[in-house]
C-alpha positions as CSV (number, residue, x, y, z in Angstrom):
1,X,-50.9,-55.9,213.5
2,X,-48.6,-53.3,211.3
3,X,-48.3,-56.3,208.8
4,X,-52.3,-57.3,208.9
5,X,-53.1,-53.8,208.0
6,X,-50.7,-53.8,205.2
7,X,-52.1,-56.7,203.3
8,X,-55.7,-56.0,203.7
9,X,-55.1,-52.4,202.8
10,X,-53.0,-54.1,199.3
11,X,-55.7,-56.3,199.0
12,X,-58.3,-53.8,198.6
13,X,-61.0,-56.5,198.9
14,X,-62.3,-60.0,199.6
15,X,-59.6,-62.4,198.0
16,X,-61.3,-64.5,194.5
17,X,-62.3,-67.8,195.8
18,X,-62.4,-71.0,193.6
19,X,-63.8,-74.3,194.5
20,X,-61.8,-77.8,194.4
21,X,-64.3,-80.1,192.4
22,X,-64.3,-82.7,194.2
23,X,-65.9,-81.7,197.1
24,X,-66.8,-78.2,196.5
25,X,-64.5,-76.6,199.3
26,X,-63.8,-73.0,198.1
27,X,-60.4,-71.7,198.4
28,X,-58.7,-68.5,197.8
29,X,-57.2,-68.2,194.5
30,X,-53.7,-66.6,196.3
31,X,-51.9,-69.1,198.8
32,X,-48.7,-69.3,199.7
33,X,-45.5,-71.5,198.9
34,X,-42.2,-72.1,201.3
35,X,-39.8,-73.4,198.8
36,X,-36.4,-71.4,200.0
37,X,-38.2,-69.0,201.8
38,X,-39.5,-70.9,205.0
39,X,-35.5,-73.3,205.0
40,X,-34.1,-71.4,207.6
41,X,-32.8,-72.0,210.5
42,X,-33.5,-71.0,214.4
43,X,-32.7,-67.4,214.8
44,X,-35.4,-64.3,215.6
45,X,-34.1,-62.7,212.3
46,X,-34.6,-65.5,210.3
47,X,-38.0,-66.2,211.5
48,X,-39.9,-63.0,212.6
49,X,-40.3,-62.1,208.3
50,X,-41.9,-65.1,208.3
51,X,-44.1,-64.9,211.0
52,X,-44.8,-61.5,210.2
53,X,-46.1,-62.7,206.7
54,X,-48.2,-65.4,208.4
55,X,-50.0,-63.2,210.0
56,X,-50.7,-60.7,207.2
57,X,-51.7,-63.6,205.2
58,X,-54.6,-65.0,207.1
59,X,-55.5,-61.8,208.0
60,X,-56.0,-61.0,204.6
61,X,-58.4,-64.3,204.4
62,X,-56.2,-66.6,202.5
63,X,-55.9,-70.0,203.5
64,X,-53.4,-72.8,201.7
65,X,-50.0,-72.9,202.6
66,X,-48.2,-75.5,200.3
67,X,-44.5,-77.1,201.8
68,X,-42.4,-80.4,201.1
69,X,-40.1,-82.1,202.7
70,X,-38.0,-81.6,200.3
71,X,-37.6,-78.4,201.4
72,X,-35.1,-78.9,203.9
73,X,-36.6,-77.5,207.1
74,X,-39.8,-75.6,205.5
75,X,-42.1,-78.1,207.3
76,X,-40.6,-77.8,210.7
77,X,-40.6,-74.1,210.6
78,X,-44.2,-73.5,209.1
79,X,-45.3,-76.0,212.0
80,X,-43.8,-74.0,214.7
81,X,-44.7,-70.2,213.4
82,X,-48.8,-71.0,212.9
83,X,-50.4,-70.6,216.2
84,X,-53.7,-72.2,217.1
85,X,-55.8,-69.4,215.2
86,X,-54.1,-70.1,212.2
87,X,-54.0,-73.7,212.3
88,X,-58.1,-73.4,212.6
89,X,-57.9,-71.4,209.6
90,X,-54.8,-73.3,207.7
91,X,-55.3,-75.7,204.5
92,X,-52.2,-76.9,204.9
93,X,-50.9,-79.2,201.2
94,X,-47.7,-81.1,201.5
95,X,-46.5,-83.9,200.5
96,X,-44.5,-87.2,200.0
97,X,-41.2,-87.4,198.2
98,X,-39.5,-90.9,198.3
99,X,-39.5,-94.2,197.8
100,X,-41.2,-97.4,198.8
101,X,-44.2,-98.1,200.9
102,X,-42.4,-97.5,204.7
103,X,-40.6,-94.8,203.9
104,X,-43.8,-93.2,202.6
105,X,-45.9,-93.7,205.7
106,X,-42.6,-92.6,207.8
107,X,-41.8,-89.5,205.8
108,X,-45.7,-88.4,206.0
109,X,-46.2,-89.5,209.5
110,X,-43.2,-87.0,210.1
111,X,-45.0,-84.4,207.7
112,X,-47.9,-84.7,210.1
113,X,-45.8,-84.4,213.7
114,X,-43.8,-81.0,211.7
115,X,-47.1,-79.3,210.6
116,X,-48.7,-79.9,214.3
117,X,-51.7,-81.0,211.5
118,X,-54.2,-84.1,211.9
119,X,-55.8,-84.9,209.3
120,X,-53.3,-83.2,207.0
121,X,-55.6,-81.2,204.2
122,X,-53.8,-82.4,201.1
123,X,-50.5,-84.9,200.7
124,X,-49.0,-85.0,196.9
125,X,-47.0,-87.0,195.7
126,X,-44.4,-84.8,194.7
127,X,-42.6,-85.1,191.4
128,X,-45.0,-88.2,191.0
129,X,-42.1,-90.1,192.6
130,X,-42.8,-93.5,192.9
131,X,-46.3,-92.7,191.9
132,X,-48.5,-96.2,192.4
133,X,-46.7,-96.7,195.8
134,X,-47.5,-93.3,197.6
135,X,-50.8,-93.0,195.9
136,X,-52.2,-96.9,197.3
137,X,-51.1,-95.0,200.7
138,X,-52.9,-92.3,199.9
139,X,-55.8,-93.8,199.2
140,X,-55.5,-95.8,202.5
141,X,-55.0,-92.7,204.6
142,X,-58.2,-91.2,202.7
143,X,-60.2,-93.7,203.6
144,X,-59.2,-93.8,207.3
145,X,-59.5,-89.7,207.6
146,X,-55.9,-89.2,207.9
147,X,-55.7,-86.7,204.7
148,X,-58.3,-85.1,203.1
149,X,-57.7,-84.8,199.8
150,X,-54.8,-86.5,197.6
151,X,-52.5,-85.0,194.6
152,X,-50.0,-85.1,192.6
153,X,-47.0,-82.4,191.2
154,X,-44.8,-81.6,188.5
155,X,-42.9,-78.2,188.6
156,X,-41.6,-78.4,184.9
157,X,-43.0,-78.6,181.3
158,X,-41.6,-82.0,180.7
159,X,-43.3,-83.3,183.3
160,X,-46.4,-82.5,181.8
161,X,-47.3,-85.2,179.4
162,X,-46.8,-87.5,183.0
163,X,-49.0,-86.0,184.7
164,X,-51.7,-85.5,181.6
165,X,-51.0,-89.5,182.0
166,X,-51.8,-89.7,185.8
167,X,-54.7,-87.1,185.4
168,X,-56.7,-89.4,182.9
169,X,-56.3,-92.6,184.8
170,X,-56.1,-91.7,188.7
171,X,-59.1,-90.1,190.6
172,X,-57.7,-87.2,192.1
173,X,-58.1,-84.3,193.8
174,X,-55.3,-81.8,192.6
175,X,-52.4,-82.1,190.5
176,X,-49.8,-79.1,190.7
177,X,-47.6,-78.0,188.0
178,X,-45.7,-74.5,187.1
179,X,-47.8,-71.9,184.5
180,X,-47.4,-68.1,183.4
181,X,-47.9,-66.0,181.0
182,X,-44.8,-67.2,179.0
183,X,-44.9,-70.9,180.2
184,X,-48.3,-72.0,178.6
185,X,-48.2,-75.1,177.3
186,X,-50.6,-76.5,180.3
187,X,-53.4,-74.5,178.4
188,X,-52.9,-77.5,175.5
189,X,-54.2,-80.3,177.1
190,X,-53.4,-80.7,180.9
191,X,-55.4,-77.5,182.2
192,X,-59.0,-78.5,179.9
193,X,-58.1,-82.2,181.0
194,X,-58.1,-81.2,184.7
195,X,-61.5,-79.2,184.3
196,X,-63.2,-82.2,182.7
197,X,-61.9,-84.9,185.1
198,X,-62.5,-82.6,188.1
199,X,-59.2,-81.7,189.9
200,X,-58.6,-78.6,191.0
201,X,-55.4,-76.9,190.1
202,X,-52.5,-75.8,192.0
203,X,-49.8,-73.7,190.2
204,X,-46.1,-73.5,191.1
205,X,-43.0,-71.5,189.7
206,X,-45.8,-68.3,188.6
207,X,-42.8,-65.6,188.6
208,X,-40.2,-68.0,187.0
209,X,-38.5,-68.2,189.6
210,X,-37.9,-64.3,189.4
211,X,-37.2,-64.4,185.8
212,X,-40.2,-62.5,185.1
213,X,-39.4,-59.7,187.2
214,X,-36.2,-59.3,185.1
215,X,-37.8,-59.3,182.1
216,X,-39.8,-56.2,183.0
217,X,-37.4,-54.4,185.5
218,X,-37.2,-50.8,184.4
219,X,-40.4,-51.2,181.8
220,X,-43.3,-49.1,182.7
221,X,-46.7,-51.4,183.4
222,X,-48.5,-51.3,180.4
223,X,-51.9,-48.8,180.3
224,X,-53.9,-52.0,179.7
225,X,-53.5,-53.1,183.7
226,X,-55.6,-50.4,184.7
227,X,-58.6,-52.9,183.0
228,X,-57.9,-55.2,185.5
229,X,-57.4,-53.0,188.7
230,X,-53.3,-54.0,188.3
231,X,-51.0,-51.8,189.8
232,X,-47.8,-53.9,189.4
233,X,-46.6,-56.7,186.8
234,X,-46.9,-59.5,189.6
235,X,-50.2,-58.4,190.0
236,X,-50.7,-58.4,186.4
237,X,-49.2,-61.6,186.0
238,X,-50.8,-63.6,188.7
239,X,-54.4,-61.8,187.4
240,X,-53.2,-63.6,183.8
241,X,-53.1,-67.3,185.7
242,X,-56.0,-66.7,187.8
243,X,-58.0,-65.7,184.7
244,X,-57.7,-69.2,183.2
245,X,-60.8,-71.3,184.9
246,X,-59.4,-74.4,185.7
247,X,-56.8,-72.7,188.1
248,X,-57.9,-73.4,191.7
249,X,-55.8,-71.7,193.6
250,X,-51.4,-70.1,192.8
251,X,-48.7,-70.5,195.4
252,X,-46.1,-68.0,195.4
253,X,-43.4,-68.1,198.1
254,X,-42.2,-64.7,199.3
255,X,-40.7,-63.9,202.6
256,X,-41.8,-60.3,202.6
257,X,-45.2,-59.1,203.7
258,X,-45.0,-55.9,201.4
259,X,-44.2,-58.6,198.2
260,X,-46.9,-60.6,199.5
261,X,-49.6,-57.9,200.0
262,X,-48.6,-57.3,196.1
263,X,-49.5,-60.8,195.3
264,X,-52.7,-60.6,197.4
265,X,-53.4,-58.1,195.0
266,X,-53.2,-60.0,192.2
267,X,-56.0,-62.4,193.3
268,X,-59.2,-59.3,193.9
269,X,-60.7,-57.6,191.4
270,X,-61.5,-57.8,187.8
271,X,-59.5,-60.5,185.5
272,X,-58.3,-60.6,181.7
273,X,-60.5,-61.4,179.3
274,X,-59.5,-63.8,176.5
275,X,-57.9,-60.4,174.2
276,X,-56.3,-58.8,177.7
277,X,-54.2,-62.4,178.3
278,X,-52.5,-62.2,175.1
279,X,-51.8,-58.7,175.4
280,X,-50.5,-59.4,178.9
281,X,-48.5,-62.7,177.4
282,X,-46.9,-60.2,174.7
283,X,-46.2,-57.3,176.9
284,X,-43.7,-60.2,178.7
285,X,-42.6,-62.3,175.9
């Protein structure tokens, strides 16, 4: 309950929602990612953090929780920490990550008996790894009711002209790929492309993998954040992706509820305006 308290309290407010195009399902614009911090193993002390930021999490209203199997055991151990409240609540996004039509259908079978989930909310094909393959067994399990909605995911810029590729020809749902304030090349092309064809957006990597944070560690936040109801830079620098309007919803991983309540912070109140984002992108550069 401690934990609950804590992130509606950081929140301060009803979490931005955002609606995937294609079927006009809102979502919050704050989710959560397990990459490295949901691979662990068995132990309490491994797993109560993460239960503990479960809970604050849908307490604070958020919803999508996105996991690979690539992760090593990220699936197993989200599908064993949600309970039955959260999985009513859960938009759970994973997705498929080899080769060849079997071991697709195994490895997302197995995604579905990890997550506890049926139908899954959203499978992507991850990396866009064996890309016509996964996505004909998408489309299949679509059609049957077996996944809701289908993707695909890039986490670097050179993936990007790919997936501008794939985005153009492919009827999807959501593509995923990495975007900050000092990573902005999706604002080009794949981001505007996205908003005409009508996939929502899922954004990875939004600290740099922590870089960010050591850009500005000992630097005082800027007056400016105050504009935006910003008390810390990952609030300010989440506000700066979830001001861009084709982003549907960012997935930062943390393993600490008083982190996380931070980043629920950065998706309520007031965003940038076109001026405030460059100020924001210069204030990090």
């Amino acid at each position: 309950m401690a934990a609950a308290s804590l992130a509606r309290a950081a929140a301060g407010g009803a979490l931005i929602t955002r609606r995937i195009p294609s079927s006009g399902e809102e979502l919050q614009i704050i989710g959560l990612g397990t990459s490295r911090t949901f691979e662990v193993g068995i132990r309490d002390s491994e797993r109560a953090p993460l239960k503990a930021v479960l809970e604050a999490f849908f307490a604070a209203g958020a919803r999508l929780i996105d996991t690979s199997p690539m992760y090593s055991t990220a699936e197993g151990v989200l599908g064993e920490l949600l309970t039955p409240a959260m999985h009513a609540r859960a938009f759970l996004a994973t997705k498929v990550w080899t080769r060849g039509k079997g071991e697709g259908l195994a490895q997302m079978t197995h995604s579905e008996d990890l997550l506890k989930a049926r139908p899954l909310d959203l499978i992507q094909v991850h990396n866009l790894l064996d890309l016509e393959t996964q996505l004909a067994t998408l489309r299949d399990w679509k059609a049957a009711g077996k996944v809701r909605y289908l993707g695909v995911t890039h986490y670097t810029v050179s993936g990007q002209a790919e997936l501008e590729r794939v985005v153009s020809r492919e009827r999807l749902d959501f593509v995923q790929l990495n975007y900050s304030p000092v990573t902005r090349q999706a604002e080009q092309r794949l981001l505007p492309l996205a908003a005409e064809r009508g996939v929502a957006v899922l954004v990875n990597r939004p600290f740099e993998d922590g870089e960010l944070f050591a850009r500005v560690r000992g630097k005082p936040l800027p007056d400016f954040a105050a504009e935006v109801d910003a008390t810390s830079w990952g609030q300010l620098i989440l506000k700066f992706i979830a001001s861009h309007p084709a982003v549907t919803c960012i997935i930062p991983a943390t393993a600490s509820v008083t982190h996380l309540a931070d980043d629920l912070a950065g998706g309520v109140g007031r965003l940038p305006d076109t001026p405030l984002r460059e100020r924001i992108a210069a204030a990090l550069a």
